[in-house]
N, CA, C and O of each residue as an XYZ file, in Angstrom:
628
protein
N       0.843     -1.181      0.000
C       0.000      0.000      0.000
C       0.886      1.241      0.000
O       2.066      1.253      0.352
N       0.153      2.324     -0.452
C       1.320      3.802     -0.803
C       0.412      4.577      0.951
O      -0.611      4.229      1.542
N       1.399      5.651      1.218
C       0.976      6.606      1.931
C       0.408      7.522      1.525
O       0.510      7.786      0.327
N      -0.266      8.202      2.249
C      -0.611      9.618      2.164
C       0.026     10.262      1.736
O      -0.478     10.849      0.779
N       1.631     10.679      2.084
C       2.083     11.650      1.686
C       2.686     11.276      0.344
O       3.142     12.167     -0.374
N       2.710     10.065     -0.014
C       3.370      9.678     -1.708
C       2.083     10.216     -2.472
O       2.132     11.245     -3.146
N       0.663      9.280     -2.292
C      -0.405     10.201     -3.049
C      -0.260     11.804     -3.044
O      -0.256     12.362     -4.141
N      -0.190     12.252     -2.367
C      -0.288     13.955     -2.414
C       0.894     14.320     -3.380
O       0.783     15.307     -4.107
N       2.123     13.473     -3.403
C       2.821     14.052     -4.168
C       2.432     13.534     -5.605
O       3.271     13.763     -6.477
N       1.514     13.002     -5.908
C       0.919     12.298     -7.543
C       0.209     13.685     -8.206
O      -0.305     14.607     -7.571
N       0.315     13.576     -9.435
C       0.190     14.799    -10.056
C      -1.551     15.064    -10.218
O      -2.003     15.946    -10.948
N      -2.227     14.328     -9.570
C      -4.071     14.646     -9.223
C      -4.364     14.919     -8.085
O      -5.382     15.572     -7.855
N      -3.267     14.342     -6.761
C      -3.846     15.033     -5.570
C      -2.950     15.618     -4.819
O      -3.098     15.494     -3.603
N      -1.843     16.372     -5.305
C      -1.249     17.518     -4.321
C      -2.245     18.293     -3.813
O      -1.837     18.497     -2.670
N      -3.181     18.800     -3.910
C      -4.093     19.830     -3.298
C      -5.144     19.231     -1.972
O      -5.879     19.958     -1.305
N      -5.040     18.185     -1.854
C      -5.693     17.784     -0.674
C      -5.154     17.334      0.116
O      -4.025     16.849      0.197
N      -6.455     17.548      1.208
C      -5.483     17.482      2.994
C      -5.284     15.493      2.873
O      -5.705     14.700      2.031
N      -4.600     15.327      3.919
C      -4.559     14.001      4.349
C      -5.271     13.465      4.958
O      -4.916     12.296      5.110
N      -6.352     13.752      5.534
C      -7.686     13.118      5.578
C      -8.398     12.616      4.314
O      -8.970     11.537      4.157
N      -8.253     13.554      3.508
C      -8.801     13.034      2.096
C      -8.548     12.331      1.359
O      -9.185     11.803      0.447
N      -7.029     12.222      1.888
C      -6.026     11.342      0.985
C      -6.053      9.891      1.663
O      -5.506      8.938      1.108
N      -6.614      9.789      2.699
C      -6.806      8.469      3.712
C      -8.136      8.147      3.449
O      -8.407      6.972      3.702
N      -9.291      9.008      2.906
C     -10.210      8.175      2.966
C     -10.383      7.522      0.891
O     -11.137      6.710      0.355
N      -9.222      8.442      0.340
C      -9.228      7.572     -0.766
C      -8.577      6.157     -1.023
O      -9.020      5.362     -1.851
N      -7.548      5.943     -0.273
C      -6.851      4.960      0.085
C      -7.350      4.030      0.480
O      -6.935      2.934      0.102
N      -8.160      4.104      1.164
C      -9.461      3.084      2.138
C     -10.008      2.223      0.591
O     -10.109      0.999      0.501
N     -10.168      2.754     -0.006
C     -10.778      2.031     -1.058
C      -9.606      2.025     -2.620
O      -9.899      2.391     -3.758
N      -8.354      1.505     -2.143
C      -7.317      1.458     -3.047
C      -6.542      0.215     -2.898
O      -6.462     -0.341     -1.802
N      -5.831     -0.352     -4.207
C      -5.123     -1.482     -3.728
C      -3.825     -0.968     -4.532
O      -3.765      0.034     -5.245
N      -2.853     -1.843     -4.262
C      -1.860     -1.958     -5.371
C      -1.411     -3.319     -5.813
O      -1.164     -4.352     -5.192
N      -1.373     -2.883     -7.525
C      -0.795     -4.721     -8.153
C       0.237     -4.197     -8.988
O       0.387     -2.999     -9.229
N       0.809     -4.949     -9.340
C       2.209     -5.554    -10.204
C       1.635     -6.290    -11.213
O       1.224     -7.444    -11.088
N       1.601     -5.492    -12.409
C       1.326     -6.241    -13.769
C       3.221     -6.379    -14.841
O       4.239     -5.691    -14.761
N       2.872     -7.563    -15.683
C       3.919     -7.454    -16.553
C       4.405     -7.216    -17.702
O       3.531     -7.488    -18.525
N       5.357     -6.844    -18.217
C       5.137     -5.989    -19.715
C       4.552     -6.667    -20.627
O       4.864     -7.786    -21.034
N       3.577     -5.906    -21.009
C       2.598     -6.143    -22.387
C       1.512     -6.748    -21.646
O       0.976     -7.637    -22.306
N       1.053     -6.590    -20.614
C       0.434     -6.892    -19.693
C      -1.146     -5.756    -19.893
O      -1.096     -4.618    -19.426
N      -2.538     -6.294    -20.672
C      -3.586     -4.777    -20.762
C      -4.595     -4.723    -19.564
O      -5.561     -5.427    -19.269
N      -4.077     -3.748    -19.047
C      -4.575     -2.818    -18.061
C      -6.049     -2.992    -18.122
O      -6.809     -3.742    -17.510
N      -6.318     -1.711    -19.411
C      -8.139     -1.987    -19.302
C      -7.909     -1.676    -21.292
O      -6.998     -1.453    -22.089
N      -9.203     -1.833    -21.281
C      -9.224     -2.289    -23.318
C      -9.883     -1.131    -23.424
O     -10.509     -0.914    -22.386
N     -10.054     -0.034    -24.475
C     -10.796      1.045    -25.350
C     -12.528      0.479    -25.219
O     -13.022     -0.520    -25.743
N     -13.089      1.353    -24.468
C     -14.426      1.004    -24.551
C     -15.012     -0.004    -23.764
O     -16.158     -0.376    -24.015
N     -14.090     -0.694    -22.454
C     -15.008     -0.780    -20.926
C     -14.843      0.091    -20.459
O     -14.079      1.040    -20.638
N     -16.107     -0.329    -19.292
C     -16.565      0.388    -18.726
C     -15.110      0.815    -17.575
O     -14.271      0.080    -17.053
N     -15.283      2.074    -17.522
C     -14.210      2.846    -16.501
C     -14.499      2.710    -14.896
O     -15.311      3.484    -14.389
N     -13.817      1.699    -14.073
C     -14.427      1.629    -12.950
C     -13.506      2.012    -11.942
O     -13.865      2.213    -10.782
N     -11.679      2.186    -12.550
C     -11.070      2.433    -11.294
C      -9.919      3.770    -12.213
O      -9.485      4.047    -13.331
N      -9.904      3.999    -11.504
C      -8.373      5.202    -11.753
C      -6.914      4.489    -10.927
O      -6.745      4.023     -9.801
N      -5.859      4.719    -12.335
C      -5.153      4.219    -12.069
C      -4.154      5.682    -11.363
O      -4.638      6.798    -11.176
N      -2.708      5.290    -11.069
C      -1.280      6.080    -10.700
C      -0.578      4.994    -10.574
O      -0.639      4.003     -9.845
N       0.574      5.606    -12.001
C       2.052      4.696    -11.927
C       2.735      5.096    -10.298
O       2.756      6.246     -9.861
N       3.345      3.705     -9.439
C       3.980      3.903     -9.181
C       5.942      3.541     -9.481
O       6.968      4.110     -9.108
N       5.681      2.439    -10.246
C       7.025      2.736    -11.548
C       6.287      1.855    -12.601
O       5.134      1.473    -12.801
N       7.544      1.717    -13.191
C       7.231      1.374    -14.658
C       6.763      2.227    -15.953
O       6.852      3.455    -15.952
N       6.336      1.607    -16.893
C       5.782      2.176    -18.179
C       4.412      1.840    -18.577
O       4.076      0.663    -18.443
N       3.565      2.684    -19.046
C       2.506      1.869    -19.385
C       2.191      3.142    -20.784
O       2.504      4.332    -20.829
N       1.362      2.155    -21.933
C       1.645      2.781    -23.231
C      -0.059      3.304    -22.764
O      -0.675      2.937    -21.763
N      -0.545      4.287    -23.878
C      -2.376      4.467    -24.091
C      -2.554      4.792    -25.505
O      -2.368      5.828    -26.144
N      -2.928      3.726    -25.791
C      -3.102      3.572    -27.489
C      -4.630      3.753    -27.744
O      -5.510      3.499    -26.922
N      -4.831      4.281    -29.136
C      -6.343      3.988    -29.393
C      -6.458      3.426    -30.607
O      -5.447      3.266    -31.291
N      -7.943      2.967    -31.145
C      -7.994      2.224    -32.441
C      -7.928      2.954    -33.200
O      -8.766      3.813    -32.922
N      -7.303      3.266    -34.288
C      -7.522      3.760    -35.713
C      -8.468      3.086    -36.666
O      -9.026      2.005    -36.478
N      -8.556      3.752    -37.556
C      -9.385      2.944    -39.103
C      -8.362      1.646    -39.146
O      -7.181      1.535    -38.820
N      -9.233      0.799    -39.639
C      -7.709     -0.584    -40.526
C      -7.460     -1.390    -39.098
O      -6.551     -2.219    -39.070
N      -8.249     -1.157    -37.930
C      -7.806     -1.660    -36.564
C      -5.913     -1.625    -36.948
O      -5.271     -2.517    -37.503
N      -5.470     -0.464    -36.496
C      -4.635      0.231    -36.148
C      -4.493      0.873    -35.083
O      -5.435      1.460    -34.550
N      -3.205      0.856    -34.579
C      -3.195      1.186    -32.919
C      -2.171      2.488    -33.184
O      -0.997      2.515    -33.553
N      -2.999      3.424    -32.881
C      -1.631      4.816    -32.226
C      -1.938      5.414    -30.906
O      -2.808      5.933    -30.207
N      -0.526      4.976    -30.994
C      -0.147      5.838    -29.266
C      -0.950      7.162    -29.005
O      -1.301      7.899    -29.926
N      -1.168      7.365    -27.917
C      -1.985      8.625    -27.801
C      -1.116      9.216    -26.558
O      -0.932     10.433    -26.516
N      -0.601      8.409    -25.587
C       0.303      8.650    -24.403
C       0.856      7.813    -23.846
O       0.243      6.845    -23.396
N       2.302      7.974    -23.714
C       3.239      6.845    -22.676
C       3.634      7.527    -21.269
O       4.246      8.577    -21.078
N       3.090      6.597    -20.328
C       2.766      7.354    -18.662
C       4.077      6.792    -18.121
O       4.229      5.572    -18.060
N       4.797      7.431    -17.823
C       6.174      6.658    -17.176
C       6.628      7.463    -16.047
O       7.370      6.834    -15.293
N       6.406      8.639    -15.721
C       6.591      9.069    -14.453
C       5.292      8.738    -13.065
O       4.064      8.728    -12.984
N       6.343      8.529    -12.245
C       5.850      8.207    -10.934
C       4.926      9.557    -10.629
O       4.959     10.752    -10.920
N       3.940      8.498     -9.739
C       2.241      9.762     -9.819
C       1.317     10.064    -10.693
O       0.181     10.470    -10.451
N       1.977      9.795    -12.079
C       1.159     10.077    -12.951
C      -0.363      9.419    -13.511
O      -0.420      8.206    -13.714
N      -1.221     10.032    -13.675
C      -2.388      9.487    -13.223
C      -2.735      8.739    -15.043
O      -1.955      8.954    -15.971
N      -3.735      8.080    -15.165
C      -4.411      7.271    -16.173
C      -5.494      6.596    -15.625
O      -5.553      6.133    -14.486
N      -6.833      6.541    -16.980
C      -7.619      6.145    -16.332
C      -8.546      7.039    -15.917
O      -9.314      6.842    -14.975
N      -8.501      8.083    -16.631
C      -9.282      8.906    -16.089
C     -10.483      9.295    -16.676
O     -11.118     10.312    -16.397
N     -10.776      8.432    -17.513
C     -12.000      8.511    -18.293
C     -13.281      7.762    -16.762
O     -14.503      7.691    -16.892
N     -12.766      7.478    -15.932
C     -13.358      6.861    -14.594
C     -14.120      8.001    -14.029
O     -15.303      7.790    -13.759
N     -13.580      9.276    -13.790
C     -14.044     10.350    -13.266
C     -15.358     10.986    -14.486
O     -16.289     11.536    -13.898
N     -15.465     10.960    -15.730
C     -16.161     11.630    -16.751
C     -17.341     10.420    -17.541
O     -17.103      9.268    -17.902
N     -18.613     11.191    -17.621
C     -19.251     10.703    -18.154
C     -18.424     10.605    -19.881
O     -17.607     11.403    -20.340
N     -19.210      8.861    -20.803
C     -19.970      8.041    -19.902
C     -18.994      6.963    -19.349
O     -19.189      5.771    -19.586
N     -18.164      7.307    -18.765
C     -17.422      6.406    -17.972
C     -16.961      4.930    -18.232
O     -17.194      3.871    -17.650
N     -16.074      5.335    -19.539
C     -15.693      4.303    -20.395
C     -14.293      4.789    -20.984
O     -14.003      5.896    -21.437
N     -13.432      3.537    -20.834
C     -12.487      4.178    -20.814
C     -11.931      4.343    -22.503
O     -11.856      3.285    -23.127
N     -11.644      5.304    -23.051
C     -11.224      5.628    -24.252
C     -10.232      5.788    -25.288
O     -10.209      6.423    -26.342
N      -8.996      4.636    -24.377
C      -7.751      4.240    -24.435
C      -7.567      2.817    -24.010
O      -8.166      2.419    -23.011
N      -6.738      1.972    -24.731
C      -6.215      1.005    -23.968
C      -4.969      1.466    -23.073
O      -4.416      2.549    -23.261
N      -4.682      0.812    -22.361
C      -3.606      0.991    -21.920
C      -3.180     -0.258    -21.240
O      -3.751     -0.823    -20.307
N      -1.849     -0.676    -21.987
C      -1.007     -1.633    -21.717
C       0.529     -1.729    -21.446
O       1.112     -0.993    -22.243
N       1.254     -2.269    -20.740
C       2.330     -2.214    -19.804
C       3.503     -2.372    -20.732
O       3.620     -3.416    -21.374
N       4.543     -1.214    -20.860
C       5.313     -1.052    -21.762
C       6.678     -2.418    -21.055
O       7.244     -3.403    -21.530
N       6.680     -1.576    -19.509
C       7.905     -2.935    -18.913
C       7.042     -3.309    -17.412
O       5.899     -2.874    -17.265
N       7.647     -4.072    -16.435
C       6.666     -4.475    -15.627
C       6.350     -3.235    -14.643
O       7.121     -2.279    -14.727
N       5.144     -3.153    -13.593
C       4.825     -1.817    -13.709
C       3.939     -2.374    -12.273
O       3.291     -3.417    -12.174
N       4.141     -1.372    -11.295
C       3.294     -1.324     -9.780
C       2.761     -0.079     -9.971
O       3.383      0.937    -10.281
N       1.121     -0.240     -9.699
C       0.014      0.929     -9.889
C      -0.829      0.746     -9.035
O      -1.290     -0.332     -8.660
N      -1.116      1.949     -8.627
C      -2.463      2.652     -7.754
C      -3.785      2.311     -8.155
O      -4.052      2.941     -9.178
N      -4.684      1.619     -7.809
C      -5.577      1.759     -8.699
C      -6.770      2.189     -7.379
O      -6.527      1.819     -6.231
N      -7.998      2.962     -7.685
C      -8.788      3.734     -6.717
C     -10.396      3.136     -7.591
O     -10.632      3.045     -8.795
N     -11.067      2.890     -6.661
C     -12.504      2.145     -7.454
C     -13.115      3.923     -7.471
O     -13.174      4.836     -6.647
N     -13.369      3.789     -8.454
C     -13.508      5.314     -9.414
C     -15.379      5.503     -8.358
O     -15.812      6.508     -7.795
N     -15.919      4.339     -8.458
C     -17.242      4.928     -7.763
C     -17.263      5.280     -6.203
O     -18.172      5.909     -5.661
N     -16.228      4.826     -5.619
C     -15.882      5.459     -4.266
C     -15.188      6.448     -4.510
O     -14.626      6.736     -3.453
N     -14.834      7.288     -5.458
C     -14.237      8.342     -5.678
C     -14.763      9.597     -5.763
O     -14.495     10.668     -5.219
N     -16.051      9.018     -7.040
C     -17.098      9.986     -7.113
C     -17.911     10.539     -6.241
O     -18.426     11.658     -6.252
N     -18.017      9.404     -5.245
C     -19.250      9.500     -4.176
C     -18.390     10.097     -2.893
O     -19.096     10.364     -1.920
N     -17.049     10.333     -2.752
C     -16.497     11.633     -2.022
C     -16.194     12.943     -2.528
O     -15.800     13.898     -1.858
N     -16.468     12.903     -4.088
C     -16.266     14.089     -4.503
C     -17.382     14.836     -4.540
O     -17.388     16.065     -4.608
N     -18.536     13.984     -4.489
C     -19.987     14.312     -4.598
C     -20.155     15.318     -2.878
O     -20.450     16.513     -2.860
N     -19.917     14.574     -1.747
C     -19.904     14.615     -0.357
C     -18.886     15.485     -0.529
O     -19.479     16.134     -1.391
N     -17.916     16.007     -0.439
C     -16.852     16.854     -0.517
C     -16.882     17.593     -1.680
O     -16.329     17.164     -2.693
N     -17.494     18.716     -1.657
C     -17.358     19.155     -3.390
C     -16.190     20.031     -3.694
O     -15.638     20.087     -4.793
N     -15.709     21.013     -2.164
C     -14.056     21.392     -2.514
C     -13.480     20.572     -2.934
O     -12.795     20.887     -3.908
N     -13.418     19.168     -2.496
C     -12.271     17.893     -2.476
C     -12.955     17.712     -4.288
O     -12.269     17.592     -5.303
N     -13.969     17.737     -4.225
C     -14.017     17.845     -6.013
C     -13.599     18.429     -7.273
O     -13.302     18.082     -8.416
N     -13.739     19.786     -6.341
C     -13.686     20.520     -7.241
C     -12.228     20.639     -7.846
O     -11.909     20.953     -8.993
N     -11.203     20.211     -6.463
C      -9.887     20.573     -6.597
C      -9.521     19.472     -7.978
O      -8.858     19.705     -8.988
N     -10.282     18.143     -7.528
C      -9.533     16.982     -8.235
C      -9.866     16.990     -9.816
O      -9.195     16.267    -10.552
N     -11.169     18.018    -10.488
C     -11.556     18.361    -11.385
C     -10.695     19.656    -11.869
O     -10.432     19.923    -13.041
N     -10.389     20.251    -10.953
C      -9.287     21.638    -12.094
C      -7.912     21.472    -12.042
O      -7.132     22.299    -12.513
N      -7.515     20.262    -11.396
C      -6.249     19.364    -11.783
C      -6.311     18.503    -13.014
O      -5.576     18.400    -13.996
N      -7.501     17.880    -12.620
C      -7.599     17.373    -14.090
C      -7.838     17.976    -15.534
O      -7.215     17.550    -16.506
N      -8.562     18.760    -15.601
C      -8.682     19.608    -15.958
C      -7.607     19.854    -16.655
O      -7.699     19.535    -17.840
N      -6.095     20.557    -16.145
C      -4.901     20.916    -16.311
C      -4.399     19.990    -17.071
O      -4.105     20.126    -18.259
N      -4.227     18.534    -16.086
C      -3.470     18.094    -16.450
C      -3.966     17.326    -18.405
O      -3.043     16.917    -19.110
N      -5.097     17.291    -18.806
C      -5.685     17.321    -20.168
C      -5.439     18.147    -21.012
O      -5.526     17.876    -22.209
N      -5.095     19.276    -20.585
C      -4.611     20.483    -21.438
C      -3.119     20.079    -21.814
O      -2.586     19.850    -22.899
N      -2.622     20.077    -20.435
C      -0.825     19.764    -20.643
C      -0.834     18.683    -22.093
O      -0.393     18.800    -23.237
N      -1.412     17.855    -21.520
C      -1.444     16.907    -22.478
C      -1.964     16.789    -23.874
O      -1.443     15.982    -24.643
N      -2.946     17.535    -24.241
C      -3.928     18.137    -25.369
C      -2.096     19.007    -25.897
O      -1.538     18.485    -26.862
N      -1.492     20.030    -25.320
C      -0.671     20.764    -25.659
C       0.949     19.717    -26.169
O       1.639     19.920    -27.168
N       1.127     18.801    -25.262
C       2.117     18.008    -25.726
C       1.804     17.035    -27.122
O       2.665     16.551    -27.856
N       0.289     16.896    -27.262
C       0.333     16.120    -28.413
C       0.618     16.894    -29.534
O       1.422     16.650    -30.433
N      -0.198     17.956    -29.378
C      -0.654     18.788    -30.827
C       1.470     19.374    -31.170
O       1.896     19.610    -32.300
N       2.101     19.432    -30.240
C       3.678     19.750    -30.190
C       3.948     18.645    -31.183
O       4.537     18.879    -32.239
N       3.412     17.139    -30.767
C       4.619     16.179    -31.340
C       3.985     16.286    -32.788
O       4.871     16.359    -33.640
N       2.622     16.316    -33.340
C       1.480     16.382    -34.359
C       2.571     17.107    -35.432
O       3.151     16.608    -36.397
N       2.630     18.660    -34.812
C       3.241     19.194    -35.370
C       4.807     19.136    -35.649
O       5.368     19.660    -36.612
N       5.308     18.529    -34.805
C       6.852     18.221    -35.352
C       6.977     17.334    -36.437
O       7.837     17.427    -37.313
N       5.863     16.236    -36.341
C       5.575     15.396    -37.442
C       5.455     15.787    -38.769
O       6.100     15.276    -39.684
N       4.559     16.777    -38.909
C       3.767     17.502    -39.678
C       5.727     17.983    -40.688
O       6.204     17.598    -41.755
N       6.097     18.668    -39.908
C       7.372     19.012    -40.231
C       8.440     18.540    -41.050
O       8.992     19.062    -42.018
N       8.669     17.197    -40.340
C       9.469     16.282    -40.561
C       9.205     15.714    -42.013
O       9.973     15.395    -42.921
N       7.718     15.707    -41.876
C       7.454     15.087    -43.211
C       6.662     15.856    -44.475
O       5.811     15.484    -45.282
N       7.213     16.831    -44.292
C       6.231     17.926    -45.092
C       6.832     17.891    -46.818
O       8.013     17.898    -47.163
N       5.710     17.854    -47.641
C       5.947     17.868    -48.607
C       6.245     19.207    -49.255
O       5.446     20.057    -48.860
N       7.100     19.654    -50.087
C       7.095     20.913    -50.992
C       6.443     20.371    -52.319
O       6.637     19.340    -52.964
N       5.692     21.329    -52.472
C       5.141     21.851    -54.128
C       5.395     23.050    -54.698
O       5.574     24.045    -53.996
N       5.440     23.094    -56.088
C       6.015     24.130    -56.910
C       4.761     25.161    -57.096
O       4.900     26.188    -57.762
């Protein structure tokens, strides 16, 4: 099991007290999956939120041609996935599978909701983190999109 003060340092709940962070824990486990090991598949249902605590884990989605592109590789410690758990309709919209072997947080997403519901500061905080942290990420893709874009750009006369 992780502490309190390791969760707070995860990049979704620095902003809450340690009471909050103990009663999310209450309903948390941790497992050890192994590389190439799938997490959860594109399109179940979203029931827990994950946090690397090491390892790699890839988040691919389907393309046309059942084609798989990366959408995000989670490899820092804290970093959250899985967060299609918190948002309607609560399905998750990525696979995500274990790049090398990998120990994760995982939080049953409906005991999550139902303290964020009861706590709506404790909500609100964990919603304009998230929040953020979708943007960061919305902003790092459209970066690599465009380096791509670059790399492979055609000239015409």
């Amino acid at each position: 099991m992780v502490s309190p003060e390791w969760l707070k340092k995860t990049e979704l709940f620095g902003s809450l007290k340690e009471s909050q962070l103990n009663v999310l824990l209450s309903h948390s486990s941790v497992e050890s999956f192994p590389e190439k090991k799938t997490i959860f598949q594109e399109g179940e249902e979203a029931s827990r939120l994950y946090i690397l605590i090491e390892g790699a884990v890839d988040l691919t989605l389907k393309g046309q041609e059942q084609i798989d592109f990366m959408a995000s590789k989670i490899e820092k410690e804290g970093a959250v996935f899985g967060t299609a758990s918190l948002m309607e309709p609560f399905r998750y919209n990525v696979t995500a599978t274990c790049l090398k072997p990998a120990k994760i947080l995982m939080i049953e997403a409906d005991h999550l909701k139902k303290k964020m519901e009861e706590d709506p500061t404790m909500g609100t905080e964990i919603m304009k983190t998230l929040a953020s942290i979708y943007f960061n990420r919305l902003n790092d893709l459209r970066s690599g999109v465009s380096k791509l874009f670059k790399i492979f750009k055609i000239k015409t006369p």
